[in-house]
C-alpha positions as CSV (number, residue, x, y, z in Angstrom):
1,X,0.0,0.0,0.0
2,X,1.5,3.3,-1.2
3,X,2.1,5.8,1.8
4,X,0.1,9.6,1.9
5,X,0.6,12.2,-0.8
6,X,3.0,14.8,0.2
7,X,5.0,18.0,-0.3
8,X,8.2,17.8,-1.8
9,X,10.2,20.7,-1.2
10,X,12.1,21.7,-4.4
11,X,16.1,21.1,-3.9
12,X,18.5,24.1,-2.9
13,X,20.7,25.7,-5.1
14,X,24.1,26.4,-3.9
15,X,26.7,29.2,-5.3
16,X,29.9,27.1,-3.8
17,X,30.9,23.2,-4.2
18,X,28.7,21.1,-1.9
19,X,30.4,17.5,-0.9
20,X,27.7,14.7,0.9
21,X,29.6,11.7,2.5
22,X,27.1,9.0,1.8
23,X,27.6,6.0,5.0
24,X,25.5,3.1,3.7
25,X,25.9,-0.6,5.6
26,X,25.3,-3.4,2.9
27,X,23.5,-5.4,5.5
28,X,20.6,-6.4,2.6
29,X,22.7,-5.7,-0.5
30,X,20.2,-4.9,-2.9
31,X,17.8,-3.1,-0.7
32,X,21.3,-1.1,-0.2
33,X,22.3,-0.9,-3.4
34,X,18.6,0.7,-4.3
35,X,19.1,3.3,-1.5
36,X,22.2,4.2,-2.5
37,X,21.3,4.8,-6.0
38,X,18.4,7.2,-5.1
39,X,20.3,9.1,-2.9
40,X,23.3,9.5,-6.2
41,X,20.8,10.7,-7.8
42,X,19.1,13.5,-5.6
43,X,22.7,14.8,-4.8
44,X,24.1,15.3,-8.5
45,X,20.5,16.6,-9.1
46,X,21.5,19.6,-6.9
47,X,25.1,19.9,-8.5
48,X,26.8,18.1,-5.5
49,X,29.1,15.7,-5.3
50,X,29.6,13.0,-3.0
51,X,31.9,9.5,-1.9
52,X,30.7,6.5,-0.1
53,X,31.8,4.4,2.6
54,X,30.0,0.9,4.0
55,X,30.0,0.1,7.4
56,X,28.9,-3.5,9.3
57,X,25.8,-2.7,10.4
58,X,23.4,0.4,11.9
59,X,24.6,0.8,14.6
60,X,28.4,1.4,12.8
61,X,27.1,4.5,10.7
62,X,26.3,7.4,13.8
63,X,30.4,6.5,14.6
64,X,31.4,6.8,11.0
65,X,30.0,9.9,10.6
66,X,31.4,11.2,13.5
67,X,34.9,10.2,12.1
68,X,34.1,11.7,9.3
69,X,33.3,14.8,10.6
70,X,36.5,14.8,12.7
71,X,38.7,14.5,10.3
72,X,37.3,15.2,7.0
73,X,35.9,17.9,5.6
74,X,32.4,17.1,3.8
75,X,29.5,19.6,3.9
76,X,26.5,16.8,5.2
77,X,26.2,13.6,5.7
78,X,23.5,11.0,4.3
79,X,22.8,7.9,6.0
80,X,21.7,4.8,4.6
81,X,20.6,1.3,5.9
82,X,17.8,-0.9,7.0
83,X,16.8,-3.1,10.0
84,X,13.9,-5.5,9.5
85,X,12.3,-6.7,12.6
86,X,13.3,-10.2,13.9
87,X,12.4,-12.4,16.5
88,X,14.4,-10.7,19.3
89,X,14.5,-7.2,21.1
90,X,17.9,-6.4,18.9
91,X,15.6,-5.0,16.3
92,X,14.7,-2.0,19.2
93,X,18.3,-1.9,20.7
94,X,19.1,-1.4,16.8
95,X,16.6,1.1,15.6
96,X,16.5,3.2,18.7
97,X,20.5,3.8,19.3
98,X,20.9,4.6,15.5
99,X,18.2,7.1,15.7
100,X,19.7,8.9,18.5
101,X,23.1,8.7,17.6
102,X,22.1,10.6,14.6
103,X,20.1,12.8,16.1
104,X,23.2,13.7,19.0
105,X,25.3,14.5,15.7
106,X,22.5,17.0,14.0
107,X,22.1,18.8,17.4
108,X,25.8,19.2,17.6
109,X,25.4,21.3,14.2
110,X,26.0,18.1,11.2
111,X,23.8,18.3,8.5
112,X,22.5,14.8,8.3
113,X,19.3,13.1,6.1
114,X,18.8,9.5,8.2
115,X,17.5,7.0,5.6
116,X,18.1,4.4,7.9
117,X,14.8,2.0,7.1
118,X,13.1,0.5,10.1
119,X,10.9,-2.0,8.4
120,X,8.6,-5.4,9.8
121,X,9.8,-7.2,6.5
122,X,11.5,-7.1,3.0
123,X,8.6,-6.1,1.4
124,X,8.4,-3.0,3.2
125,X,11.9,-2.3,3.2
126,X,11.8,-3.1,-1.1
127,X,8.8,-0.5,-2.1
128,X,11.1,1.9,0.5
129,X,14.2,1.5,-0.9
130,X,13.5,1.5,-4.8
131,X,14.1,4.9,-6.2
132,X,11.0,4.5,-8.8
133,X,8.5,3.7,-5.4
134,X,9.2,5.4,-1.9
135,X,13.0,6.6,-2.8
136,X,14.0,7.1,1.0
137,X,17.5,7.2,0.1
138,X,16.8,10.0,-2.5
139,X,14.8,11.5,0.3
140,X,17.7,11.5,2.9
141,X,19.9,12.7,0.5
142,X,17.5,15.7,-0.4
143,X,16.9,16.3,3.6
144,X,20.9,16.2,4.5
145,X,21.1,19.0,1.3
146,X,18.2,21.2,3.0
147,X,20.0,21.2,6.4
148,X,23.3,22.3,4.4
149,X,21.6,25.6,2.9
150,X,20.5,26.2,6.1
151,X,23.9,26.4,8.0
152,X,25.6,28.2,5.0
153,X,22.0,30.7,5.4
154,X,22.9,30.9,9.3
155,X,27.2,30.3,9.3
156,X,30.0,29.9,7.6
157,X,30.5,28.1,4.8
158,X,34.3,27.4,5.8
159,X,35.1,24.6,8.3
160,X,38.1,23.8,9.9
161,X,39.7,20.7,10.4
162,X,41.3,20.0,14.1
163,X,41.7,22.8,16.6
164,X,41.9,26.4,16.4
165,X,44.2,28.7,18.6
166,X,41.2,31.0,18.9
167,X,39.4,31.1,22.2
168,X,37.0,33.6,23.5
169,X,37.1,34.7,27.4
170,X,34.3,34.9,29.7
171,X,33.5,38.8,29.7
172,X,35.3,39.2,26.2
173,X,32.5,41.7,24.1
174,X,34.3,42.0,20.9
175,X,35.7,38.2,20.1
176,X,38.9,39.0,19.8
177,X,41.0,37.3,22.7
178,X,43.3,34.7,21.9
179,X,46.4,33.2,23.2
C-alpha cells in the first residue's frame, strides 16, 4: 500500500561546491544498493558531489560519521541502511540507538538526512528502498542538502579541520581574545 501524498520541497541551489559523504551498511545488498542509487541521484541533481563508505551494520554509521566529521571535511552527511524486525529485542536496541546517535550528531550542528529504514519485512523495506517507489534514500539525500543551505544561510560556509588557537574569554565583548 502506497504511503500519503506529500509535499516535496524543491532542492537548494548552492553558489559554492557542496560534498555529501554518503555511509550506507550493505547489511541487505540490494535493498542497499537501491538506496544508494536514489540518494546518487538527488545529490548530482543539486550539482553536489559526493563519496561513499560501508559500514557493518546500523549501529556502525552514527560512529562513522562522526569520524568523518572529525577528520574530513564534507558539507553533510547522508545515511543509509535498514533493520527489518526479527524475532528478538535487537531489532529495538538497533533502531532506537541509531536514531539517536544521529540525532546527537544534528544537534551538535551536522547536517544529516537518516535514511536508515526501520521496516517489519522485506517487502516493506523493497517498495522503500526502490528509487521509482518510496525513494527514502533519495529523500535522505535531499533532507541532509536542506540542512546544508541552512547552516551556509545561518554560518560559515568554511570549516576547519582540528583545533583552532582562537578562544573567547568569559567577559570578552568584541571576540577577539586569543592566546
Amino acid at each position: 500500500m502506497a504511503g500519503p501524498s506529500h509535499y516535496i520541497m524543491p532542492l537548494p541551489e548552492f553558489d559554492k561546491p557542496v560534498k555529501i559523504l554518503i555511509v550506507a551498511s550493505p547489511y541487505y545488498k540490494d535493498i542497499s544498493d537501491n538506496q544508494i542509487a536514489g540518494a546518487k541521484s538527488e545529490i548530482e541533481k543539486a550539482g553536489a558531489t559526493w563519496d561513499l563508505v560501508e559500514v557493518p551494520g546500523a549501529l556502525e554509521i552514527p560512529t562513522a560519521i562522526g569520524i568523518a566529521e572529525r577528520m574530513s571535511n564534507f558539507d553533510g552527511y547522508v545515511a543509509l541502511g535498514c533493520v527489518i524486525r526479527g524475532e528478538t529485542t535487537h531489532y529495538d536496541t538497533v533502531c532506537n540507538d541509531s536514531s539517536r546517535a544521529i540525532q546527537l550528531l544534528g544537534l551538535q550542528g551536522l547536517c544529516i538526512g537518516n535514511g536508515i529504514l526501520t521496516v517489519e519485512n522485506r517487502a516493506q523495506a523493497e517498495v522503500r528502498a526502490n528509487p521509482g517507489e518510496m525513494n527514502k534514500g533519495g529523500g535522505a539525500a535531499a533532507a541532509a542538502l536542506h540542512l546544508i543551505a541552512l547552516a551556509r544561510k545561518w554560518g560559515k560556509a568554511e570549516k576547519t579541520v582540528g583545533f583552532t588557537r582562537e578562544i573567547l574569554m568569559a567577559g570578552d565583548t568584541d571576540n577577539k581574545t586569543t592566546i
